[in-house]
N, C-alpha and C positions, 0 to 999 in steps of 0.2 A: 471185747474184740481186739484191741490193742496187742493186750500182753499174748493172746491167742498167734495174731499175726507176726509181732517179737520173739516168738518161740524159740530160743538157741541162740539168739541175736543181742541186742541192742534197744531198749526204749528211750527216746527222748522226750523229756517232761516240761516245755518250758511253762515260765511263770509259776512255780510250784505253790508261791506263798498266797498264789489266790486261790489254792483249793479250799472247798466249803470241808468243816468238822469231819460231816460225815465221808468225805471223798478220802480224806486223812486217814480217816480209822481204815477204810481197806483199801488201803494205799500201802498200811502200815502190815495188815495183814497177810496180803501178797508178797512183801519184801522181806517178812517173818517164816512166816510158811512158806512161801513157795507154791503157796494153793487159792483159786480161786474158784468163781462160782459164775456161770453167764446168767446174765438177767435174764430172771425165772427161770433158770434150770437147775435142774434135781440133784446132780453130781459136780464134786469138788475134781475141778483139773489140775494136774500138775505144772507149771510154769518154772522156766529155768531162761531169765532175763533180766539182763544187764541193765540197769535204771540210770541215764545220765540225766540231769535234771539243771533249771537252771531259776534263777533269779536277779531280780535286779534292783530287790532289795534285800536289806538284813537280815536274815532269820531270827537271830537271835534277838532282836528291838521286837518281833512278831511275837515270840516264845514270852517273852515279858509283860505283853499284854495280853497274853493268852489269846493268840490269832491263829498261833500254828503249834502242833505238839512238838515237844522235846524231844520223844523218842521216836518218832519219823524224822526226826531232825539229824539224831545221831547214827538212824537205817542209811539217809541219804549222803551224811557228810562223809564216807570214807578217802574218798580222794577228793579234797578242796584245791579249785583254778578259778585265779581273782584273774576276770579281763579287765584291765582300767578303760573306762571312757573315751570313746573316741579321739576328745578332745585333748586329751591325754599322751594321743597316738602320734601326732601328725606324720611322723615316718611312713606311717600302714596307710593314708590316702593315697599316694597316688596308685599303688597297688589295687586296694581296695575299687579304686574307679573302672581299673583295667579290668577285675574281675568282672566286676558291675558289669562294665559296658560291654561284655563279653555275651552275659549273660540275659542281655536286655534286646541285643541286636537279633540274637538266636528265637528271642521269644516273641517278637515283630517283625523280624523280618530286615533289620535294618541293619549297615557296614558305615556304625561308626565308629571309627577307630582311636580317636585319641579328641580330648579336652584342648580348650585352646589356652595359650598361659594365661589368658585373663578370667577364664574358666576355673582356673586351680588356683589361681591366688583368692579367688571369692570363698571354694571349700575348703582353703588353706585358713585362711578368716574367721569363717563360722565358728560359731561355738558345739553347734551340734546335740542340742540337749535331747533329742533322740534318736543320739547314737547311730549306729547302722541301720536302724532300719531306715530314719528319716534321710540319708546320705541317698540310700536307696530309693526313696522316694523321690528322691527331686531330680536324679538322674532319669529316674522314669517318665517324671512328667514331660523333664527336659529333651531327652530322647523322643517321644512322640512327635513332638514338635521339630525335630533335627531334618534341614533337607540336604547337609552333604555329609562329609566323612570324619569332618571335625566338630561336637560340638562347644557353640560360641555363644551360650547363653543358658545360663543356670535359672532354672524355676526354682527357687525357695517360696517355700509355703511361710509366708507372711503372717497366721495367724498368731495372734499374743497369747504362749501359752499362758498365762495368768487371767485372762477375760473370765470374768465374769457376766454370768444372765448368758441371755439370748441374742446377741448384737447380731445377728446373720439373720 
């Protein structure tokens, strides 16, 4: 249904290197031909769509230990864009918050408009080991909880990613 609803368009594939074997092979066949099949049905449709895809890991350490095909590898790499890590970035925070908080107010209802400097020098800090999404995360948690227009306290999710078992 994807590539149906992508018709003429655009598909975006995140996480590609977790697809299973078999998702690969007509993954690979769609991007070959141009043709696919709805589950359980009789006739080969034609598809004409653009596959951006993404990962955020190697492919090529995957391709080595035989996790992900080669030749879906070289279907997908035509045009290669390395985003470096957040932590990487620090110029794109405060940006990235405005967006955020653009986007967080719209989705609750809330007019907060800007971080307090003790607010950015905490995201200025972080290490951010996941990325955008987790930045995103903790403005969210943090936003629920905002009652004026600035907020002045960051919810970071404290859990150790290295725990091991069941500590919770």
């Amino acid at each position: 249904g994807f590539f149906e609803r992508a018709e003429g368009g655009t598909l975006f594939l995140d996480e590609v290197d977790a697809l299973s074997p078999a998702t690969q092979t007509r993954l690979l066949r769609v991007i070959q031909e141009g043709e696919m099949e709805r589950v359980g049905g009789k006739h080969t449709l034609h598809v004409d769509v653009r596959i951006v895809s993404a990962s955020n890991r190697a492919l090529e350490t995957h391709i080595q230990q035989g996790l992900f095909r080669q030749d879906l590898y070289y279907r997908l790499n035509v045009v290669r864009l390395w985003i470096p890590p957040l932590a990487q970035r620090p110029e794109d925070l405060p940006h990235l918050v405005q967006l955020m908080l653009k986007r967080l107010n719209e989705k609750y209802g809330k007019n907060v408009q800007s971080v307090s400097r003790e607010v950015m020098g905490q995201i200025r800090a972080y290490p951010w080991p996941g990325n955008v999404r987790e930045l995103e995360n903790a403005l969210e948690r943090s936003i629920l909880f905002c009652k004026g227009s600035e907020l002045t306290r960051l919810e970071l999710d404290e859990m150790p990613m290295a725990a091991t078992g069941n500590d919770w």
